[in-house]
N, C-alpha and C positions, 0 to 999 in steps of 0.2 A: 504494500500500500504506500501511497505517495502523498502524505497527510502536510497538507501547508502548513510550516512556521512563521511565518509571518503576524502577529499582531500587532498592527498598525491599524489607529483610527488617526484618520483626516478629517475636522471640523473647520468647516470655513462657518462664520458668522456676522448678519447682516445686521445693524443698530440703525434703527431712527433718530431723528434730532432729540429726543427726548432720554437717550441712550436706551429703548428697549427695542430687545430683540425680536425680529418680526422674519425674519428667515434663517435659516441653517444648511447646508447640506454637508452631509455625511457621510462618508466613504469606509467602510470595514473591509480587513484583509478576506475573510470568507463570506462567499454569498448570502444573503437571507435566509436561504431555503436548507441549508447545510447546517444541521445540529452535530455539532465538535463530537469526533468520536460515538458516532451512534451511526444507526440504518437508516433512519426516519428522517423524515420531511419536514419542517414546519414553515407554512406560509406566511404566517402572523409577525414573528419577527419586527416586522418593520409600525404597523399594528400600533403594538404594544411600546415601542420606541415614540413614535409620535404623540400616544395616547398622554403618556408620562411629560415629556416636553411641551405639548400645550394644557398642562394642568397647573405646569409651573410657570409659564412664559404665556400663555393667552391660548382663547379656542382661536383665534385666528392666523397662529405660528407656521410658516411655509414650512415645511422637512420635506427635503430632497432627499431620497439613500442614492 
């Protein structure tokens, strides 16, 4: 098996004149859909990333993965 080492997250982040954050996007070393060391699938991923970021930062927060 040929399991990526790579853990690297890339955050760019976008502030309004106000200094709050109204965009982000996101870049992770393994896809979304890739659960670390497992067989399965998960499409949610990104989901639950967003869900979390505009609870903290506003419902209106752009995420890009």
């Amino acid at each position: 098996m040929n399991y990526n080492q790579e853990h690297g997250v890339e955050v760019l982040c976008l502030w309004d004149d106000q200094e709050r954050l109204f965009a982000t996007a996101i870049n992770v070393a393994s896809p979304s859909q890739e659960v670390e060391g497992g067989s399965t699938l998960n499409a949610d991923f990104w989901h639950t990333v967003r869900e979390s970021l505009r609870a903290k930062h506003g419902e209106d927060l752009l995420v890009l993965a």
